[in-house]
C-alpha positions in Angstrom: 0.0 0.0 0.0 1.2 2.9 -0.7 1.4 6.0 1.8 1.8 9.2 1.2 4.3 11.0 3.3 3.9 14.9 4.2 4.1 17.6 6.6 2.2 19.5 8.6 3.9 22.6 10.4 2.1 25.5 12.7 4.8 28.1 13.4 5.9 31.6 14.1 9.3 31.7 12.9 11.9 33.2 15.7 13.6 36.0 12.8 10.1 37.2 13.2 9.0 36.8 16.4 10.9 37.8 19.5 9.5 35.2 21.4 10.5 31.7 19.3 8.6 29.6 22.9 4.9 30.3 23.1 3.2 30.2 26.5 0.8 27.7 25.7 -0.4 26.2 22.1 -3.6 23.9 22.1 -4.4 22.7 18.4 -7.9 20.8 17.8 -8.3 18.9 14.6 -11.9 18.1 13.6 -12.6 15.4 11.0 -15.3 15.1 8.3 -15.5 13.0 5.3 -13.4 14.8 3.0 -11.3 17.6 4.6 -10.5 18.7 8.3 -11.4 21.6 10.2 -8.6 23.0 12.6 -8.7 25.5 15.3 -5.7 26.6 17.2 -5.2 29.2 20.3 -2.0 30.2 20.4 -0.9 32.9 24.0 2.2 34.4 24.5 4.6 37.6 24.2 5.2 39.3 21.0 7.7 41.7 20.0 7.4 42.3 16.5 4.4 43.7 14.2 4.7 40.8 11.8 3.4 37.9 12.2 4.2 34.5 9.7 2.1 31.4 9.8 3.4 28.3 7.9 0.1 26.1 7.1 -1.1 23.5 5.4 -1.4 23.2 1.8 -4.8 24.1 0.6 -6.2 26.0 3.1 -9.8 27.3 3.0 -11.9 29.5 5.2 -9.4 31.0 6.8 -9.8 33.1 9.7 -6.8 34.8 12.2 -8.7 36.3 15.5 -5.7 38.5 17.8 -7.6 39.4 21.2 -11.2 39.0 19.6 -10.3 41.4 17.2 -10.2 39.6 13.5 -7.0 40.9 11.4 -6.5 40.8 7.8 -3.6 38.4 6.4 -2.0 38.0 3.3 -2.1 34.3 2.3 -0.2 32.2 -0.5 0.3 28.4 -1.4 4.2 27.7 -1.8 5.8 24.5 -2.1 4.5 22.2 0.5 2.9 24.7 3.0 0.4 27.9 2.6 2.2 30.8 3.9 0.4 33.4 5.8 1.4 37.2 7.6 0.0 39.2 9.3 0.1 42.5 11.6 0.3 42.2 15.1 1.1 44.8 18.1 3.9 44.5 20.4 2.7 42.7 23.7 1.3 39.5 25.1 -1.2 38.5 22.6 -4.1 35.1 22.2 -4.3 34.5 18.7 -6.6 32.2 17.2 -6.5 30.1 13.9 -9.0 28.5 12.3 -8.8 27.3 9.1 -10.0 23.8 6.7 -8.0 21.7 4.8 -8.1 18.1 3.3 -4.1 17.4 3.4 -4.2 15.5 6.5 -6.5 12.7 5.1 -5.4 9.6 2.8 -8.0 7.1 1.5 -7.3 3.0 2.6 -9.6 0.1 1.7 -11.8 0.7 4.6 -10.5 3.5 6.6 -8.9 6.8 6.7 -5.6 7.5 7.7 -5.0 10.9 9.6 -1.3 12.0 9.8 0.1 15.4 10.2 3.5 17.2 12.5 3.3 19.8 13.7 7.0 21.8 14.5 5.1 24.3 17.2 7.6 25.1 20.7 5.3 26.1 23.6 5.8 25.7 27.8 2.3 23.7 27.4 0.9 21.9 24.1 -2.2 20.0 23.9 -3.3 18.2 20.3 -7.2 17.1 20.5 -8.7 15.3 17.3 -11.9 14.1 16.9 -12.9 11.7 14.4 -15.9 11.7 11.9 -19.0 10.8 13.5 -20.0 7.2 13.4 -16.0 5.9 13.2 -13.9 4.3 15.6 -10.1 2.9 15.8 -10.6 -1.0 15.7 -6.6 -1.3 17.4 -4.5 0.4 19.7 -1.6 0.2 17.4 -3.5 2.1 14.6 -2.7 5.3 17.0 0.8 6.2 17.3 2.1 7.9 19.4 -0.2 7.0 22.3 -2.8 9.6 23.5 -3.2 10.8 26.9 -6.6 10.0 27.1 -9.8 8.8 24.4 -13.3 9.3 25.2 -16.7 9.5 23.7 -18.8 13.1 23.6 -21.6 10.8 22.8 -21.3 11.6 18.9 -17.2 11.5 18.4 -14.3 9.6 19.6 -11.8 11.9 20.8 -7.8 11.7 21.6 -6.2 14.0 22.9 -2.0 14.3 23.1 -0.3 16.8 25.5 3.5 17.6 25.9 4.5 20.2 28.7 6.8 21.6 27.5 7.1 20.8 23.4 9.7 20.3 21.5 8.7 21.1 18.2 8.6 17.7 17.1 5.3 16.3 17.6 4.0 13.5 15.2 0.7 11.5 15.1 -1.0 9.0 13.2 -4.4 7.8 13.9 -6.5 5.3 11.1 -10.1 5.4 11.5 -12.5 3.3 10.5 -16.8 4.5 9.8 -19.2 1.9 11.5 -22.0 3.4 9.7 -20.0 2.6 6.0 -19.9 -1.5 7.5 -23.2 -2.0 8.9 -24.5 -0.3 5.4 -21.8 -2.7 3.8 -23.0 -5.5 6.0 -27.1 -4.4 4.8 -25.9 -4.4 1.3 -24.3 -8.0 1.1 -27.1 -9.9 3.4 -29.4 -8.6 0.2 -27.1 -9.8 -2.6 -26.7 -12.9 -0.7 -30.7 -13.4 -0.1 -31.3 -12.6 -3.7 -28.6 -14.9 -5.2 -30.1 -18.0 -3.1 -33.6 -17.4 -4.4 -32.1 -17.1 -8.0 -30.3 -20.3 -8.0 -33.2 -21.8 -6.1 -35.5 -20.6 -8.8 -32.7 -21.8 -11.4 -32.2 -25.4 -9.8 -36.3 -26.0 -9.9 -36.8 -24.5 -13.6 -33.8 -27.0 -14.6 -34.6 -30.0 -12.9 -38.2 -29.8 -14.5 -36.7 -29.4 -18.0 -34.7 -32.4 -16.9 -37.8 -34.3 -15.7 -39.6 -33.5 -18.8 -36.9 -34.5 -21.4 -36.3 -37.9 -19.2 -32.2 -37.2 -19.2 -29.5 -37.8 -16.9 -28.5 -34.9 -14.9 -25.7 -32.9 -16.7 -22.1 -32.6 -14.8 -21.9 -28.6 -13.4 -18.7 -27.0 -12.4 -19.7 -25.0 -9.7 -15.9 -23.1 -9.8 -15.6 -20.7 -6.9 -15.5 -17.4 -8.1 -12.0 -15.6 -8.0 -12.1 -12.5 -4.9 -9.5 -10.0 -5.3 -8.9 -9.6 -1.8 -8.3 -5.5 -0.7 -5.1 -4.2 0.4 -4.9 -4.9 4.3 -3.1 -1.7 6.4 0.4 -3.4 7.7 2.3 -2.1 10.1 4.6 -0.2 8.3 1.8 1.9 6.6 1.5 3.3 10.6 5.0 3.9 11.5 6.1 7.8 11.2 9.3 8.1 9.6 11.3 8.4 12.6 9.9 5.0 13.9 10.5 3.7 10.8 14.4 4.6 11.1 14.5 2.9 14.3 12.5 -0.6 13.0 15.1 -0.6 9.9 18.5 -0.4 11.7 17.1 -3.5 14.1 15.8 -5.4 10.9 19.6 -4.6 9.6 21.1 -5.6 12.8 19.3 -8.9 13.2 16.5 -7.7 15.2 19.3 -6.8 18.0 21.2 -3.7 19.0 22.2 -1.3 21.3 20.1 1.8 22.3 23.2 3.9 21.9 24.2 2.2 18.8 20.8 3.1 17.5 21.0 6.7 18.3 24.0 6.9 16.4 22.5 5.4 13.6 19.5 7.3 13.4 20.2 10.6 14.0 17.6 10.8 17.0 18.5 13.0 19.7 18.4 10.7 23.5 16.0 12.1 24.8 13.3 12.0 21.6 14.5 8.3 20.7 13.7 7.5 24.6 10.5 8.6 24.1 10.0 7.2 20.7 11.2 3.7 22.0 8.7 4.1 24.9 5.9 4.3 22.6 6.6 1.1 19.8 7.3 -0.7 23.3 4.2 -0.1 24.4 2.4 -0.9 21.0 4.9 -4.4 21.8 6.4 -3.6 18.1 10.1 -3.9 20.4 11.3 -4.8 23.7 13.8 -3.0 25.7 16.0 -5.1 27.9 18.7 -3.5 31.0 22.0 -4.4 30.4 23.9 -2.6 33.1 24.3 1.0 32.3 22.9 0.4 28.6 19.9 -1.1 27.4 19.5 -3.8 24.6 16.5 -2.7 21.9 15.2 -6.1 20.5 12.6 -6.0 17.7 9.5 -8.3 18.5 8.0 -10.3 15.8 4.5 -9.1 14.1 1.9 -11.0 12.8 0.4 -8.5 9.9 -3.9 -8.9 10.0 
């Protein structure tokens, strides 16, 4: 299967801004069928009059809010990213963001596949998405990293992420799958099914009168199951970000078997990121970390693809 890699960044760039940490940064994406609706609240200390915005590709119905006053922005789609200024006055400031955009979504056989990053520094960060009404996530390792907490408003499943404070390098990958879609699915075949028994019911009585009638022997029939192209099943690669995907191909090139500081060499990952990042396919029991004095041993677990 193929998955399309891309990048989502939210960011006012430090040669603009004087302050390059916000105070706090909470980000809520919203998902429909075809696109995504985000809001963002961003607080902190500003020095400058300019602001610049890096967002996704595609964006629609935007709307920039600076202490419930709206401002107007210039907006333009470069390559990879909408880029978007505006004026702001010295002083602490709450800005808001809102804004659509369908980047975020890829198509599977069955589901949708939500990925973004988001590059952001703030004291406090909190990432909320909520997915399309009527959908759920079938597995826990179809959610990477893993959420703080996932609940139900009664109409949405929610997840929320936070990071206190964040480093600019948050990631997440969530496939979601519309109950609604299978039960109609489910509907749908129970009536194909019923029809095609009373069709080869009707068939099997019209031919063994014609049979009857003529006085023959009962032909041979090849009843040859019918070919199924089976669809394209989501493997665990296809939900690995590409940093987890560095660490899963040094251990496949190591035997399955290395050292964690062998693999931060390897990889590129700073310590404390790849800690984290090791915590979180452990957890999902895609590896196993194993003490070995001052050092620990990463070993790759086998997984059995659906």
């Amino acid at each position: 299967m193929r998955i399309i890699a891309f990048l989502f960044a939210l960011l006012v760039l430090p040669s603009l801004v004087a302050a390059s940490t916000f105070q706090s940064y909470s980000l809520t994406a919203e998902m429909g069928e075809d696109t995504v609706a985000f809001y963002a609240e961003i607080t902190g200390s500003f020095a400058n009059e300019v602001l610049t915005l890096q967002l996704l590709p595609g964006v629609e119905h935007l709307q920039i809010v600076v202490d419930d006053l709206e401002v107007a922005c210039t907006q333009k789609e470069e390559e990879g990213y909408t880029s978007v200024i505006c004026g702001v006055l010295d002083g602490p400031h709450t800005i808001d963001v809102q804004y659509e955009s369908a980047y975020p979504l890829i198509p599977l056989a069955e589901s949708v596949l939500f990925q973004m990053q988001d590059s952001a520094v703030a004291d406090t960060f909190r990432f909320t998405l909520k997915l399309p009404v009527g959908s759920i996530v079938e597995e826990e390792r179809l959610v990477t990293p893993e959420p703080e907490s996932m609940y139900s408003d009664g109409k949405r499943i929610i997840l929320v992420w936070e990071e206190a404070p964040s480093t600019g390098d948050f990631a997440v990958s969530v496939v979601s799958k519309s109950i609604v879609a299978a039960t109609t699915g489910l509907y749908v075949l129970i009536a194909v099914l019923v029809t095609l028994l009373i069709g080869s019911g009707y068939w099997y009585y019209t031919r063994s009168r014609r049979i009857s009638e003529a006085v023959k022997e009962p032909e041979n029939v090849s009843l040859a199951p019918h070919d199924v192209k089976k669809e394209e099943a989501l493997t665990l690669p296809d939900m690995l970000l590409e940093n987890e995907k560095k660490v899963i191909a040094v251990l496949q090139e190591h035997g399955g078997k290395v050292w964690q500081k062998q693999l931060e060499i390897a990889t590129g990952i700073p310590k404390v990121k790849l800690s984290r990042l090791l915590k979180s396919l452990e957890k999902r029991n895609i590896l196993r970390k194993e003490p070995y004095g001052a050092s620990n041993m990463i070993l790759l677990l086998e997984k059995k693809e659906p």
